[in-house]
C-alpha positions in Angstrom: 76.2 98.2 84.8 72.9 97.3 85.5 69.7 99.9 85.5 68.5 99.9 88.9 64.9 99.5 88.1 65.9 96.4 86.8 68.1 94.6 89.0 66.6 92.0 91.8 66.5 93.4 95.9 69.6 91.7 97.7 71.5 92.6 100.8 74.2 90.1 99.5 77.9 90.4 101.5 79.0 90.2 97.9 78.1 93.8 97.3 79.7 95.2 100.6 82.8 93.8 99.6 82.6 94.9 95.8 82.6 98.3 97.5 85.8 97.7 99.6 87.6 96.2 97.4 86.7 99.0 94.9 88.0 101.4 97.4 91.0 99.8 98.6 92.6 99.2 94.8 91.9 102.5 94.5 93.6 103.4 97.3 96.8 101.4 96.4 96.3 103.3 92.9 97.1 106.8 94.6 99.6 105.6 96.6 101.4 105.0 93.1 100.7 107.9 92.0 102.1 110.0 95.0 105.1 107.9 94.8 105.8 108.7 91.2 104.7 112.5 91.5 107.1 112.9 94.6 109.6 111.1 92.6 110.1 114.0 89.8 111.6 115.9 92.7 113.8 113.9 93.6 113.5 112.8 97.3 115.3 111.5 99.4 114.8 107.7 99.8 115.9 107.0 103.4 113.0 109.6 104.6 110.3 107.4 106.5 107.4 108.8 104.0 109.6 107.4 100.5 111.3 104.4 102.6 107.3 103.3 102.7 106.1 104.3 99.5 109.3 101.9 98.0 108.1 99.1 100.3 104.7 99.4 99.3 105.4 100.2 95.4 108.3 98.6 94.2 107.3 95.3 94.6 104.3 95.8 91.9 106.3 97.5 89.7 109.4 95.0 89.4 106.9 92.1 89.1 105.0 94.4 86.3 108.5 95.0 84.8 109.2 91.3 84.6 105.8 90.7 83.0 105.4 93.4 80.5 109.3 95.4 79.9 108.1 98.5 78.0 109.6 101.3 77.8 108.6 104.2 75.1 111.4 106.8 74.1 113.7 105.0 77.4 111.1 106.0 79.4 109.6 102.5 81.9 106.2 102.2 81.4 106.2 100.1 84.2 103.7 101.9 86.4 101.4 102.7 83.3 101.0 99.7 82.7 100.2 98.8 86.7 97.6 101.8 87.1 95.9 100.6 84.0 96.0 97.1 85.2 94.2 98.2 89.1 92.1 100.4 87.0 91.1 97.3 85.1 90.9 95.2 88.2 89.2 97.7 90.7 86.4 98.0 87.7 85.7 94.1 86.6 86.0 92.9 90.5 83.3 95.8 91.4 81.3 95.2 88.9 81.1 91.1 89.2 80.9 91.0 93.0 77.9 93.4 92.5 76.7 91.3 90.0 76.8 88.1 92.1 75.9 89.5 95.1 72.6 90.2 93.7 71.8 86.9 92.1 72.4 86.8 88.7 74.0 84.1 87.0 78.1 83.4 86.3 76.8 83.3 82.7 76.5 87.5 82.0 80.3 88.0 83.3 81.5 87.2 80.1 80.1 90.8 78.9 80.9 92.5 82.4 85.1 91.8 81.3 84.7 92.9 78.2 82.4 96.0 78.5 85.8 96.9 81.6 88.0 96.1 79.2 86.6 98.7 76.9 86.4 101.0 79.7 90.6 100.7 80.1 90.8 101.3 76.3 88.9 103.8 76.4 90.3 105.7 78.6 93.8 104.8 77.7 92.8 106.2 74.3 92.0 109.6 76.1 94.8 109.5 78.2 97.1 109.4 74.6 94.6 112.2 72.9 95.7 114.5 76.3 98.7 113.8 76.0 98.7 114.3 71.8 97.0 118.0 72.5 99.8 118.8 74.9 102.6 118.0 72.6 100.8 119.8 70.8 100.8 123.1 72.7 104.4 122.3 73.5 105.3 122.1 69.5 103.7 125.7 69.7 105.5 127.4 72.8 108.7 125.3 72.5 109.5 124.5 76.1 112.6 123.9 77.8 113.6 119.7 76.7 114.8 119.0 79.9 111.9 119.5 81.9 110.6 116.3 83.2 106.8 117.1 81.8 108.1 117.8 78.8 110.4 114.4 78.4 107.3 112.3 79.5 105.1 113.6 77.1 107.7 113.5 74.1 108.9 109.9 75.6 105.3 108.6 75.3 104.0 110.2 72.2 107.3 110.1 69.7 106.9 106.0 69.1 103.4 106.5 68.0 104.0 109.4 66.1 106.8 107.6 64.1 104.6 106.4 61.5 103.3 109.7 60.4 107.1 110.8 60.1 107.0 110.7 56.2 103.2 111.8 55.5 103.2 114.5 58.2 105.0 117.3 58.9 106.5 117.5 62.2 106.3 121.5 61.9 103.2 123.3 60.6 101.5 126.8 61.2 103.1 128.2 64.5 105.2 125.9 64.6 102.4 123.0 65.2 103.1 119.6 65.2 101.0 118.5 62.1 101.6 114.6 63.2 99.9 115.1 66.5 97.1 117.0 65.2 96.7 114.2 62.8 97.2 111.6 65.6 94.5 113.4 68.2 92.1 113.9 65.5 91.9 110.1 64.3 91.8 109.1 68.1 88.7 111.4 68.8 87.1 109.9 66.2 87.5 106.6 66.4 87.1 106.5 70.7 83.7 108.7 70.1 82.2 107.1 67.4 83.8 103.3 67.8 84.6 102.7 71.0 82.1 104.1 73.2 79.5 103.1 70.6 80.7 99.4 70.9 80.7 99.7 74.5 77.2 100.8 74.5 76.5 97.9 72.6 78.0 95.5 75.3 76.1 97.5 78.0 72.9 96.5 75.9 74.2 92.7 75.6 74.7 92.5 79.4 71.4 93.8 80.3 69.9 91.3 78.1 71.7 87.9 79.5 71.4 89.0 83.3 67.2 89.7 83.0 66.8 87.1 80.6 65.5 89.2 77.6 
């Protein structure tokens, strides 16, 4: 987070292991991924590849399960919520070993959490605009409802949408979802002129308490 031209020389063993534990956590967050993409087709789960992929996944997701039990549209948002979490964790842990390793004080980590915080809510607020603009499209082309791209998207975006139900239209020109145009448009705004303005802002705050300005 730091500008380089302001942050002190160091050769700390801090910052070689902010690197690998970046890398590692995002390593894990792949292997998640390939789980749950092989998973749409339906595997087999004695082959070696899945039988390891359950070993190494399932244990995060049950313990994510028992922590946060969300499902959207009776689809478990279980390993959602786990990616954002790593996401989150590879970030803050990067970023404060980094911080550490070159000096600074305990005292400017507040603002490192907060401004990788943002960072998750930011990009979960993308993630949701994506996945608004595709129901979008869908609302347009009408796809088949019983493809599994299709379910996840309607799954994930029909909860949120519920509010608009009765000031919306669901069907517009073409077709179009009126709702999710609504829905992307307000998250646009308020991720590019809120959000990444506030983070900004934080950015600022930590540069300030880790030079002492």
């Amino acid at each position: 987070m730091l500008p380089l031209d302001l942050v002190p020389k160091s050769s700390s063993f801090l910052i070689t292991m902010s690197n690998l534990v970046w890398w590692l956590i995002n390593a894990y967050i792949w292997v998640v991924i390939i789980k749950y993409i092989i998973s749409w087709f339906n595997p087999n789960p004695h082959t070696p590849l899945m039988s390891y992929l359950n070993r190494v996944v399932d244990p995060a997701i049950t313990m994510t399960r028992k922590i946060c039990p969300l499902t959207l549209g009776g689809l478990d948002c279980s390993p959602i919520i786990l990616l954002v979490f790593l996401h989150f964790l590879a970030d803050f842990l990067k970023n404060a070993l980094t911080h550490l390793g070159l000096g600074l004080s305990f005292t400017s980590i507040t603002p490192i959490f907060i401004f990788c915080l943002l960072s998750v809510v930011i990009s979960l607020a993308w993630f949701i605009f994506m996945l608004m603009i595709a129901r979008v499209v869908m609302s347009m082309v009408d796809p088949s409802p019983y493809n599994p791209v299709v379910m996840m998207v309607y799954a994930l975006t029909e909860p949120l949408l519920a509010p608009l139900r009765g000031m919306f239209s669901s069907r517009g020109p073409a077709k179009m979802d009126v709702r999710a145009v609504v829905a992307a448009l307000a998250i646009f705004l308020v991720t590019k002129f809120v959000l990444i303005n506030l983070q900004g802002a934080i950015k600022l705050w930590y540069i300030s308490s880790a030079v002492g300005l």
